[in-house]
N, C-alpha and C positions, 0 to 999 in steps of 0.2 A: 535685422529688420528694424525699421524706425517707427514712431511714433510719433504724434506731435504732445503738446503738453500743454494747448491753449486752457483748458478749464481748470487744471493743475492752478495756473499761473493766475487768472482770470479770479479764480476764488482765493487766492491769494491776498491780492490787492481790495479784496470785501466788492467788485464789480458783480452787480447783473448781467445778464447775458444782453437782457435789450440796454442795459446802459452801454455793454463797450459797443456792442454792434450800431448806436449808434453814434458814439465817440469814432470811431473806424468810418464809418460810412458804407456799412454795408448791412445787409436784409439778416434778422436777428433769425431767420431757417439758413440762411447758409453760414452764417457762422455755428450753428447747432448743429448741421451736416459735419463742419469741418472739426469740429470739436468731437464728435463721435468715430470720424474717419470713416463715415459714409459717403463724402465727398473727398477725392485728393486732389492732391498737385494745383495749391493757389497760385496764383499770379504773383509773381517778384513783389508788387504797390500793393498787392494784399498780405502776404509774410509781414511786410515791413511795415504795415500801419496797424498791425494786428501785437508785433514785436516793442514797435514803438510805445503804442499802449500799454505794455506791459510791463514794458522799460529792461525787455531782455533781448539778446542776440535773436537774429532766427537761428539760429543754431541750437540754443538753449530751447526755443521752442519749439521748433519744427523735424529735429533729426536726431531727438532723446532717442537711445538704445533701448530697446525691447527684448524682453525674453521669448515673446510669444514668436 
C-alpha cells in the first residue's frame, strides 16, 4: 500500500499549507484532503505542481511505501 508524503515534504521546506496551495494553484481544502488521504488519485498537473513545489519526484511523494 502507498501513501503520499505531501506534508512530510511541505513541512520540510518550513511551507504553510495555504502558502503552497497557493504556489500550486489549488484550493488550500483539497490539498488538506489530499494530504490526509481523504481525497485520492490527483490528476497528472496536480502530482506535478504539487512535486514541483517540493522539488521532489512524484514518486518520492506520492507512492512512499506504507506499512499500514
Amino acid at each position: 500500500m502507498y501513501k503520499n508524503s505531501i506534508r512530510k515534504y511541505r513541512k520540510e521546506k518550513g511551507l504553510k499549507l495555504e502558502e503552497m496551495s497557493i504556489k500550486i494553484g489549488i484550493s488550500t481544502g483539497y490539498l488538506c484532503h489530499l494530504e490526509r488521504g481523504t481525497r485520492k488519485n490527483p490528476s497528472r498537473e496536480v502530482m506535478e505542481r504539487i512535486s514541483k513545489a517540493l522539488q521532489k519526484s512524484i514518486a518520492e511523494v506520492f507512492f512512499e511505501e506504507s506499512d499500514e
